[in-house]
N, CA, C and O atoms as a CHARMM CRD file, in Angstrom:
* protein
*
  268
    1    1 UNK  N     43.10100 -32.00200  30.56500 PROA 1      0.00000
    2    1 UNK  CA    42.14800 -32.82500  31.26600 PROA 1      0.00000
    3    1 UNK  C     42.34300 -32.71200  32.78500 PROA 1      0.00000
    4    1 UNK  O     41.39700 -32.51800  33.54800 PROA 1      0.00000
    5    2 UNK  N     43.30200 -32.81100  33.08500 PROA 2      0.00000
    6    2 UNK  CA    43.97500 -32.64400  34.63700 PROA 2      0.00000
    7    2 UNK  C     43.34000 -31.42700  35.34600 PROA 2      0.00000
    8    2 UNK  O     42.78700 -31.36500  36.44300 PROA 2      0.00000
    9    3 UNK  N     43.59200 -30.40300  34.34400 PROA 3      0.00000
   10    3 UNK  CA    43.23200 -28.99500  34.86300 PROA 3      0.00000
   11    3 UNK  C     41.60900 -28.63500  34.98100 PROA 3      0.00000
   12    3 UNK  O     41.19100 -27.69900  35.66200 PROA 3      0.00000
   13    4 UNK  N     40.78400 -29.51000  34.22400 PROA 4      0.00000
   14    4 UNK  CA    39.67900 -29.26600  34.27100 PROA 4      0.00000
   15    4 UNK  C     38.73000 -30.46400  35.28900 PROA 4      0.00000
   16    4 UNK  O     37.58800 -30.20300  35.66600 PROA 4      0.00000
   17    5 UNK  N     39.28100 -31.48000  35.54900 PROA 5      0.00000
   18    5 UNK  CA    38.92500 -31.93900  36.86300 PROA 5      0.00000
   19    5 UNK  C     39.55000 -31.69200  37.67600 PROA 5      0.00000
   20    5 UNK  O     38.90300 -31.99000  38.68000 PROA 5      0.00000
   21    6 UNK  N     40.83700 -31.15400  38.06400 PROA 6      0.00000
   22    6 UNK  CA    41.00200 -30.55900  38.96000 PROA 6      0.00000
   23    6 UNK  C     40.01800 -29.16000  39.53100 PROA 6      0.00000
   24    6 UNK  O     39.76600 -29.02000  40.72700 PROA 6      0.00000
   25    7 UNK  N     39.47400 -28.07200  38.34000 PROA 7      0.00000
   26    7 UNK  CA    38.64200 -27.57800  38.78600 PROA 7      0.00000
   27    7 UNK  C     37.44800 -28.05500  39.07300 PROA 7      0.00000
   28    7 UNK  O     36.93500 -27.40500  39.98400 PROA 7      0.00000
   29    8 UNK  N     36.70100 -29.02600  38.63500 PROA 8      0.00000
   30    8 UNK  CA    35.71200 -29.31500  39.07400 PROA 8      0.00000
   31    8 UNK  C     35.69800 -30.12300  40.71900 PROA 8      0.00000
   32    8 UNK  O     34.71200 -30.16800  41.45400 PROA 8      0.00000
   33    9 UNK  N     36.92400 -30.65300  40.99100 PROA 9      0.00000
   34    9 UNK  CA    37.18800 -31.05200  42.13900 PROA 9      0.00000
   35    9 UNK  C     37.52300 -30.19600  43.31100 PROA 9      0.00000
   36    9 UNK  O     37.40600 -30.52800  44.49100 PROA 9      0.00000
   37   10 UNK  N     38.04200 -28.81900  42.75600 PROA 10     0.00000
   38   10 UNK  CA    37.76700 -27.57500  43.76900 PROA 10     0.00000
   39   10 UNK  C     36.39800 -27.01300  44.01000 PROA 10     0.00000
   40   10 UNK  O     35.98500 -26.61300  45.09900 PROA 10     0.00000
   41   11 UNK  N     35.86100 -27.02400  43.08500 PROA 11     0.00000
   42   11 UNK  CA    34.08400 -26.51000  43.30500 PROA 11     0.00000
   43   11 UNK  C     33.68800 -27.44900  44.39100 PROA 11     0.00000
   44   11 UNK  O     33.33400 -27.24000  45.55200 PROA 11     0.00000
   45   12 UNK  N     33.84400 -28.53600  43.70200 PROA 12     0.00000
   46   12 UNK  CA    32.74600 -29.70400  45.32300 PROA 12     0.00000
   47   12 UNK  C     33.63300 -29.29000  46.03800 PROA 12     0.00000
   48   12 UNK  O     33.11700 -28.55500  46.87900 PROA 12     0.00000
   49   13 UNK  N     34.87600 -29.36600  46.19400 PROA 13     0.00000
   50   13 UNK  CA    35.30000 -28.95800  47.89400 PROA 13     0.00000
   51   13 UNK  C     34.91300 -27.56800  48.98200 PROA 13     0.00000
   52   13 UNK  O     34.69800 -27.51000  50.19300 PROA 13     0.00000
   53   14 UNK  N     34.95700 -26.32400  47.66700 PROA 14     0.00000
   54   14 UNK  CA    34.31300 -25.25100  48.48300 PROA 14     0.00000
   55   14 UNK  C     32.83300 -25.31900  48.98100 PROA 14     0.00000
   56   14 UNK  O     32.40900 -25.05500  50.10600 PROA 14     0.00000
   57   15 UNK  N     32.03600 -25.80500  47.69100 PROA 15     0.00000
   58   15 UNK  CA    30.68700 -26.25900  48.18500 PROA 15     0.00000
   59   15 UNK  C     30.32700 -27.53100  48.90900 PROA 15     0.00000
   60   15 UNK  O     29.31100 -28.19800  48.70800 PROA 15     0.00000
   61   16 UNK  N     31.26700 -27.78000  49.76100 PROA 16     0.00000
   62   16 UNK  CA    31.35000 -29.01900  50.49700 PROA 16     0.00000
   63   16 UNK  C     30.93900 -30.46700  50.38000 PROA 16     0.00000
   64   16 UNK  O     30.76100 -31.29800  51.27000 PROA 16     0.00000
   65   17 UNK  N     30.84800 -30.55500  49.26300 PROA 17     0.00000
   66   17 UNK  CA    30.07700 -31.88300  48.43100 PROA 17     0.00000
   67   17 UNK  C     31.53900 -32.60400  48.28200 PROA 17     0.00000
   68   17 UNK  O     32.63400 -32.05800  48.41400 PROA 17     0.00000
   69   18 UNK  N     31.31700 -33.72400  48.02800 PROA 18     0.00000
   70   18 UNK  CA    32.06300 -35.13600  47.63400 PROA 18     0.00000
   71   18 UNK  C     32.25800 -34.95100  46.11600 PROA 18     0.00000
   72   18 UNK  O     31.44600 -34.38600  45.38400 PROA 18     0.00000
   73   19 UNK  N     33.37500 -35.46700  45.74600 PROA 19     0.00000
   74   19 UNK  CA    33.20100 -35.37400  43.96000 PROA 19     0.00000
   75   19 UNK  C     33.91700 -37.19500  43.77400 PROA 19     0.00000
   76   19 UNK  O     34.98800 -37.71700  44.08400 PROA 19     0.00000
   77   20 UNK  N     32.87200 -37.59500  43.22700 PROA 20     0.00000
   78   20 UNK  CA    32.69900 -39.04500  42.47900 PROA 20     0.00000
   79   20 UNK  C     33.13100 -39.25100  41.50800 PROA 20     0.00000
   80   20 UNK  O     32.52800 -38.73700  40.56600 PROA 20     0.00000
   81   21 UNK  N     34.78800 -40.36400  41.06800 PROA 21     0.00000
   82   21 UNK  CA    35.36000 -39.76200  39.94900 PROA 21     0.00000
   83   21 UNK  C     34.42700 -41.41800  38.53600 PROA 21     0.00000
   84   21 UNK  O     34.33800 -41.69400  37.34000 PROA 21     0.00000
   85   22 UNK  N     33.98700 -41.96100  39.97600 PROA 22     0.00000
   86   22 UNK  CA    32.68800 -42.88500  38.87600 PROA 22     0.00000
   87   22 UNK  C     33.91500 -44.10700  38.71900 PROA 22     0.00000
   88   22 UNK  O     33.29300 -45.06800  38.26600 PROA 22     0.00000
   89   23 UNK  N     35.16900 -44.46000  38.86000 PROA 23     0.00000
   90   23 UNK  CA    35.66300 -45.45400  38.94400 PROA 23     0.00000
   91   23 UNK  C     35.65400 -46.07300  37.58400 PROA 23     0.00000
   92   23 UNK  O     34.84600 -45.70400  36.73100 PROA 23     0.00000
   93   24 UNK  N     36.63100 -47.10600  37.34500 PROA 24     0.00000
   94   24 UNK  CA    36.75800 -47.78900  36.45200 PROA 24     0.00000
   95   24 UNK  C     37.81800 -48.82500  36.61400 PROA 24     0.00000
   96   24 UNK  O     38.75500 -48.89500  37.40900 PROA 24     0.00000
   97   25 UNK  N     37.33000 -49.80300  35.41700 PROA 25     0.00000
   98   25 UNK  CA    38.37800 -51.47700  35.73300 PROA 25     0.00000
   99   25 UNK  C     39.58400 -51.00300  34.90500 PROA 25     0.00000
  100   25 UNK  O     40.64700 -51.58800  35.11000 PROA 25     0.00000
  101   26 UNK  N     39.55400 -50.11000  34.08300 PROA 26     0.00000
  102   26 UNK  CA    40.92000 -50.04600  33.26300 PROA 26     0.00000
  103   26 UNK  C     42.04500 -49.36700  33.99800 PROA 26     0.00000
  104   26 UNK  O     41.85200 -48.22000  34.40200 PROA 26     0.00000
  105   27 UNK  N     42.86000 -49.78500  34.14900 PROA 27     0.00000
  106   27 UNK  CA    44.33300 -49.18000  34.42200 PROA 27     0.00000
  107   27 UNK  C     45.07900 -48.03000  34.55100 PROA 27     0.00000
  108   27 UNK  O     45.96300 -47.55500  35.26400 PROA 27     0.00000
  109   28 UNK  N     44.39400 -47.75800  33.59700 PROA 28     0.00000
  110   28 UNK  CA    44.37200 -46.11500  32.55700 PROA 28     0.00000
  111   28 UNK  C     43.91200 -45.00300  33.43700 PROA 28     0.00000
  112   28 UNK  O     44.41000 -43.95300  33.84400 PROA 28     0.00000
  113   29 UNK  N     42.64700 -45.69500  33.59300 PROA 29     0.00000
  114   29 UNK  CA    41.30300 -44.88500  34.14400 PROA 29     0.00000
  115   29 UNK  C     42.04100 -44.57900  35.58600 PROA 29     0.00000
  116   29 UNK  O     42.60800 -43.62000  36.11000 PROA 29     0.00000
  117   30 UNK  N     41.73400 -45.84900  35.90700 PROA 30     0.00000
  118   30 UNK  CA    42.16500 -45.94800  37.33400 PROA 30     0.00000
  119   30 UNK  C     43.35100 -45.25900  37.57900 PROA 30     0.00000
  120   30 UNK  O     43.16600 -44.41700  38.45800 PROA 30     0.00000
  121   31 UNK  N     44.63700 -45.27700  37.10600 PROA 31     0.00000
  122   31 UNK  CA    45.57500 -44.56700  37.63100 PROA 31     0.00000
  123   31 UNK  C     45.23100 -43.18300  37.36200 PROA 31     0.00000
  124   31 UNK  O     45.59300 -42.55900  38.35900 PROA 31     0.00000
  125   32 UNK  N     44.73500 -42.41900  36.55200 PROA 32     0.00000
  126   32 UNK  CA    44.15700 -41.23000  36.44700 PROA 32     0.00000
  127   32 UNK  C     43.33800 -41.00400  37.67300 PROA 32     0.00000
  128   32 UNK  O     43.66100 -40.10200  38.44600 PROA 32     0.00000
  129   33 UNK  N     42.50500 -41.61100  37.86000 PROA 33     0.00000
  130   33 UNK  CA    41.67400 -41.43600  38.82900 PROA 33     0.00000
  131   33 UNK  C     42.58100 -40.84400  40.13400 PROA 33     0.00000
  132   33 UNK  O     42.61500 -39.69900  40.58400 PROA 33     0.00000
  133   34 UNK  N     43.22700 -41.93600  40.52400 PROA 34     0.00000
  134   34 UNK  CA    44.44200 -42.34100  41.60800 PROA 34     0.00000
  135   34 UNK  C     45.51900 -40.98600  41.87800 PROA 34     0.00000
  136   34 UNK  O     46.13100 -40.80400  42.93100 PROA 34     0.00000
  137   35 UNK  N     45.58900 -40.00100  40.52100 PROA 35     0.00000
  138   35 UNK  CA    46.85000 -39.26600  40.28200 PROA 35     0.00000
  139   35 UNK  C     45.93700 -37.78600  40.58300 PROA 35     0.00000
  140   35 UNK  O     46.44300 -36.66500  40.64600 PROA 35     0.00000
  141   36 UNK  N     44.81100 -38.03600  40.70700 PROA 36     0.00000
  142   36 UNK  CA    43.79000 -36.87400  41.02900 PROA 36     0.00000
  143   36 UNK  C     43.58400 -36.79000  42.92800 PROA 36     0.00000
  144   36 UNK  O     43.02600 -35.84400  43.48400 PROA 36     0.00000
  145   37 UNK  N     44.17800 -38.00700  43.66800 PROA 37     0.00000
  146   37 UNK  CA    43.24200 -38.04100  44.80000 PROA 37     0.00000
  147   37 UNK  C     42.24300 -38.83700  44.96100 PROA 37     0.00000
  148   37 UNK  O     41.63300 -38.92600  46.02700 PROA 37     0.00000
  149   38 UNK  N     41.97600 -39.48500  43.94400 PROA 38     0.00000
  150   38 UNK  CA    40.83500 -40.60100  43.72500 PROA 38     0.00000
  151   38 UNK  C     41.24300 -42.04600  45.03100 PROA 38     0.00000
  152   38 UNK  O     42.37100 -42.31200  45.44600 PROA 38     0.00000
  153   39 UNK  N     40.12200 -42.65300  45.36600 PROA 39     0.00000
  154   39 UNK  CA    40.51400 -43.53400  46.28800 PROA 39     0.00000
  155   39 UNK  C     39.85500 -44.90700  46.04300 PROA 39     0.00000
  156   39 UNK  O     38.65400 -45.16300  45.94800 PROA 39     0.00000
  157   40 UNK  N     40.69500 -45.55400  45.98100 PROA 40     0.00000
  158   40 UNK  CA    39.51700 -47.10100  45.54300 PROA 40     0.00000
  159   40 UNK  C     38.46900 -47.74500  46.72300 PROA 40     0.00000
  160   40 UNK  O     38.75700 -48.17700  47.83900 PROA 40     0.00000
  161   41 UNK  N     37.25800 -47.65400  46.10800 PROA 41     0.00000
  162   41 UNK  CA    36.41800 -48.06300  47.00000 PROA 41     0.00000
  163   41 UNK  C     35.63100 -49.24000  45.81100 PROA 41     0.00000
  164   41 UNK  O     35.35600 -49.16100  44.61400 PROA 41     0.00000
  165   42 UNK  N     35.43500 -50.50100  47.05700 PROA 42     0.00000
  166   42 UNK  CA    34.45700 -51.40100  46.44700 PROA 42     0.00000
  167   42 UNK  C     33.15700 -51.68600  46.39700 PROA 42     0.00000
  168   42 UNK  O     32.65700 -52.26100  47.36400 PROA 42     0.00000
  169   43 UNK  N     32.53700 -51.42000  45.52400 PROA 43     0.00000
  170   43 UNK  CA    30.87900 -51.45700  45.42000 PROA 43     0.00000
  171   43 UNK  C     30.00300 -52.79400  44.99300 PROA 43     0.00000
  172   43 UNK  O     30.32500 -53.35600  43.94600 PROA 43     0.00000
  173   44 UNK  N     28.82100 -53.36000  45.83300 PROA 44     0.00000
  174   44 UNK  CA    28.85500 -54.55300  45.68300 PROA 44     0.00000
  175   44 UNK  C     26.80100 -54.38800  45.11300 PROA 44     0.00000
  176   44 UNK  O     25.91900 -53.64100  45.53800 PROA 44     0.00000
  177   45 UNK  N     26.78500 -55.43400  44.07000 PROA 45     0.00000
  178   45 UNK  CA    25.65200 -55.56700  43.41700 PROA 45     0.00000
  179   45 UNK  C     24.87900 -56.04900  43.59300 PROA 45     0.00000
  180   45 UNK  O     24.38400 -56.38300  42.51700 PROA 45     0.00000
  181   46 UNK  N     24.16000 -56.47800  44.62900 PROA 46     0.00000
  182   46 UNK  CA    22.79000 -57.67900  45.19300 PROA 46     0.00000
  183   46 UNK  C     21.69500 -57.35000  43.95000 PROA 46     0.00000
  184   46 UNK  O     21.38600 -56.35600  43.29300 PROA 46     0.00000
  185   47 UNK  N     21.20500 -59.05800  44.02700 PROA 47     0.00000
  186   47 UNK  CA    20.24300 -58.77200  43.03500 PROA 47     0.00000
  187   47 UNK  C     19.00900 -59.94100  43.69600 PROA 47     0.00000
  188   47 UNK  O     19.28900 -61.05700  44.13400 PROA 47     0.00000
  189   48 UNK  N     17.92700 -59.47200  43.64000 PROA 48     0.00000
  190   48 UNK  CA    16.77200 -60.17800  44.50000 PROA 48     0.00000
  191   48 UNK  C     15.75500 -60.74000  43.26900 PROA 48     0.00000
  192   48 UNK  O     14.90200 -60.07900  42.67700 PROA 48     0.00000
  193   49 UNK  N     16.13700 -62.28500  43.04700 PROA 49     0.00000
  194   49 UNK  CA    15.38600 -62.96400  41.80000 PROA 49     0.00000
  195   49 UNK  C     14.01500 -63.75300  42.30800 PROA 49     0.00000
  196   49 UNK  O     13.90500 -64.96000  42.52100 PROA 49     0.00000
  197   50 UNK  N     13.01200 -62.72700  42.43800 PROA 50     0.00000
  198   50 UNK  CA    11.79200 -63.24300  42.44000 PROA 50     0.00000
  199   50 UNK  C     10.78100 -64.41700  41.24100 PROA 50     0.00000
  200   50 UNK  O      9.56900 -64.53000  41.05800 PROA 50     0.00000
  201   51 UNK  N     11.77100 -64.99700  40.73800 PROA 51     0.00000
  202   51 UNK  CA    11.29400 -65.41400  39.01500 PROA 51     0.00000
  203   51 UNK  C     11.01400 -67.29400  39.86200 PROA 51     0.00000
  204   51 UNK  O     11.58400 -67.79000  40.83400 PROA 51     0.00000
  205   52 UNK  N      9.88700 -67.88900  38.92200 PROA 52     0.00000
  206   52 UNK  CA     9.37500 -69.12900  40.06200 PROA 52     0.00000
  207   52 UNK  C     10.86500 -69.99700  39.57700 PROA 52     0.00000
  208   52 UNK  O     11.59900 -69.66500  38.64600 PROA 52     0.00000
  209   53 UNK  N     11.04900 -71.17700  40.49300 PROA 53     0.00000
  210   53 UNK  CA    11.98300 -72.08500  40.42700 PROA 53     0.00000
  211   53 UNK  C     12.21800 -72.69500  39.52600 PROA 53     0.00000
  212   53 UNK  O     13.38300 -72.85000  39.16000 PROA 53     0.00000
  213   54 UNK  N     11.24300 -73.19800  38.92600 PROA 54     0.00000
  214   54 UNK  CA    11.40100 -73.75800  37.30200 PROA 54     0.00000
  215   54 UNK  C     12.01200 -73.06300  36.41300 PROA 54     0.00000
  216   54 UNK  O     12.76700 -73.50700  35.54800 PROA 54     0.00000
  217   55 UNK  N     11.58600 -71.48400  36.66800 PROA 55     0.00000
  218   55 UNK  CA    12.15100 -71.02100  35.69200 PROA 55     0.00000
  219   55 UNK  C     13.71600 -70.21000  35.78700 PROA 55     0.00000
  220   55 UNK  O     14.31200 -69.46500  35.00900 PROA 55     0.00000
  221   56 UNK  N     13.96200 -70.63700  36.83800 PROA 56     0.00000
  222   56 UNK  CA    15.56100 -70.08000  37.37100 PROA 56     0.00000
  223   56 UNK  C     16.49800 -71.58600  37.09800 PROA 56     0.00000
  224   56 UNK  O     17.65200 -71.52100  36.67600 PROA 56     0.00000
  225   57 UNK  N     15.91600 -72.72200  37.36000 PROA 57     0.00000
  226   57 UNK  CA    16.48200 -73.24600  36.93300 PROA 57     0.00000
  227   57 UNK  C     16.59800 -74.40400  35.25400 PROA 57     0.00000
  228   57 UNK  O     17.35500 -75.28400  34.84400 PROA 57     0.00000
  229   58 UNK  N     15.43800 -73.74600  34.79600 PROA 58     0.00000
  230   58 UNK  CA    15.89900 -73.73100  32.94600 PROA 58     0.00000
  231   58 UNK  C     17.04400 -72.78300  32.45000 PROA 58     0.00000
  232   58 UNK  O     18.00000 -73.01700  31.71000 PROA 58     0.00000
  233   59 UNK  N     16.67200 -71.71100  33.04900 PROA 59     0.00000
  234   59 UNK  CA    17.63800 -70.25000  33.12300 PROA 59     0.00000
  235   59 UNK  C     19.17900 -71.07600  32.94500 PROA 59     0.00000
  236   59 UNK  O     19.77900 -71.22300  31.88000 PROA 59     0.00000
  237   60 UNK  N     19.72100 -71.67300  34.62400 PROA 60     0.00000
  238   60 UNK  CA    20.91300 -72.58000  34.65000 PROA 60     0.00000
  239   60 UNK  C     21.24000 -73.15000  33.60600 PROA 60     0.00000
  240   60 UNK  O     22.16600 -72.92300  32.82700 PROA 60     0.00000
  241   61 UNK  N     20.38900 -73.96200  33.60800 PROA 61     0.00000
  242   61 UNK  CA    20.04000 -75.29000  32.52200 PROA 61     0.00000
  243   61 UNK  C     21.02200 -74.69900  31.00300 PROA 61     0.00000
  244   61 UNK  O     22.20000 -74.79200  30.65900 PROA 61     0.00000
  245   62 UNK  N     19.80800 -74.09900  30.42800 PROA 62     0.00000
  246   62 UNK  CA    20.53200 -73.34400  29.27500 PROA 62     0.00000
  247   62 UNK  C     22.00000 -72.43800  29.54200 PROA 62     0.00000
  248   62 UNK  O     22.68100 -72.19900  28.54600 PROA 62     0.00000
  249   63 UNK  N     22.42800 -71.98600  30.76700 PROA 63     0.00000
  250   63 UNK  CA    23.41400 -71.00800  30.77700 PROA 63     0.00000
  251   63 UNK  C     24.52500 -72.35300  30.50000 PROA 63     0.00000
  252   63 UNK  O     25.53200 -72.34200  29.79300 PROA 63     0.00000
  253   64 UNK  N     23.93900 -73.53000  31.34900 PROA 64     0.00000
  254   64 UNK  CA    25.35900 -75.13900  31.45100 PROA 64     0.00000
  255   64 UNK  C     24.94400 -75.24300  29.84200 PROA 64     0.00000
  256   64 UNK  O     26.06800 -74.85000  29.53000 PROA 64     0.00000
  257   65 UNK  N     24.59800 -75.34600  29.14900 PROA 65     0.00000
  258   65 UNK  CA    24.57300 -76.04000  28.15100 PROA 65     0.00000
  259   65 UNK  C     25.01700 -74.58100  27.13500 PROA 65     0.00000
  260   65 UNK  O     25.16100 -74.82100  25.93700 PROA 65     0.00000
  261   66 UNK  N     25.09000 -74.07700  27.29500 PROA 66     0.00000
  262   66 UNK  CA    26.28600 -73.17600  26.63400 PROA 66     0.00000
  263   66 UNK  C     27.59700 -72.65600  26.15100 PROA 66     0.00000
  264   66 UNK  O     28.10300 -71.88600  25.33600 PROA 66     0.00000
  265   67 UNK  N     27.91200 -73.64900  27.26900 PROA 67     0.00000
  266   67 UNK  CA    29.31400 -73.35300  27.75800 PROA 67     0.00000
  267   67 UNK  C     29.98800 -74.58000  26.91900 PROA 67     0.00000
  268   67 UNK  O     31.20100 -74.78000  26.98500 PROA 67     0.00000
């Protein structure tokens, strides 16, 4: 496995591209990642809820009454 992202991580470098190892929460992953050259970067998720007020907050409503 090593040897074959390692080659694919020489290709993007000669062809001057970035190689994205796509990240992950597991440990596993991550130290693999990490043992390649991999670098932790944090990526953040905005989300823009156009939905009317009533219905964002039934949405709540039911998420509290779930719990």
């Amino acid at each position: 496995m090593y040897t074959a992202m390692n080659c694919a991580i020489q290709q993007a470098k000669t062809e001057g591209k970035n190689f994205d190892f796509g990240g992950s929460r597991v440990e596993g992953v991550r130290h693999f990642n990490l043992q390649l050259g991999g670098v932790d970067r944090v990526y953040y998720c905005h989300q823009w809820d156009n939905s009317p007020l009533w219905y964002r907050w039934v949405k709540q409503l039911r998420k509290a009454l779930r719990k």
